[in-house]
N, C-alpha and C positions, 0 to 999 in steps of 0.2 A: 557623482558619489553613488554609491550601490549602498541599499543598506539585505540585509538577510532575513532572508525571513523568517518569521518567529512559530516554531512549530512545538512550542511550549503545551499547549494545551491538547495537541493529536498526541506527541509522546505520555502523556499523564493519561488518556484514551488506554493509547495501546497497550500500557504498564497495567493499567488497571483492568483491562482485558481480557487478557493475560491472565492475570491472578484468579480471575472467576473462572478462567477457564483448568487453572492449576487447583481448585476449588472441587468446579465440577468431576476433574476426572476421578477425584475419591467419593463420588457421589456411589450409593450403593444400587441404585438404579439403572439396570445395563444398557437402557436407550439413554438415558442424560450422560454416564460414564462414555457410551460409545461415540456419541454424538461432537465428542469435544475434538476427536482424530477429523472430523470432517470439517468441524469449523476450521481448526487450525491450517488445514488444507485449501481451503476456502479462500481464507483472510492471504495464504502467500500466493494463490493465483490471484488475488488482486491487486498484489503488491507486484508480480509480476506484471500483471495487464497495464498497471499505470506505468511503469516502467517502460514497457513496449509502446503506450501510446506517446511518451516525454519525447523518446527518441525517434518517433515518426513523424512530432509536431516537429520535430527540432530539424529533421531532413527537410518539409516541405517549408519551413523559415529558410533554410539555407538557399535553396533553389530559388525562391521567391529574391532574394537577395543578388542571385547570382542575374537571373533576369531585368531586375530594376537595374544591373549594372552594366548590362548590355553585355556580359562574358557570355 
């Protein structure tokens, strides 16, 4: 039995994230207004990064696999 895992509480994170940052960017302050283009940028290179490390654990699972089986 698999169960899934519960990412109830990083989506209520990111939502509310989010909205500070939809917040910020009518800030009248041109470093806190400008600053919200870099987070945003930020936060999706780390969404990329974990993405790219998921799929490189997930290659050397498979290899480890492919050796325990003697292929």
């Amino acid at each position: 039995m698999f169960i899934q895992p519960d990412h109830t509480y990083r989506d209520i994170q990111e939502k509310s994230f989010q909205q500070w940052l939809d917040e910020m960017e009518q800030h009248e302050d041109l470093a806190v207004s400008g600053g919200v283009k870099l987070a945003r940028e930020y936060v999706q290179y780390l969404k990329d990064e974990i993405k790219r490390q998921e799929e490189s654990n997930q290659l050397k699972i498979d290899y480890m696999k492919k050796l325990k089986n003697g292929r």
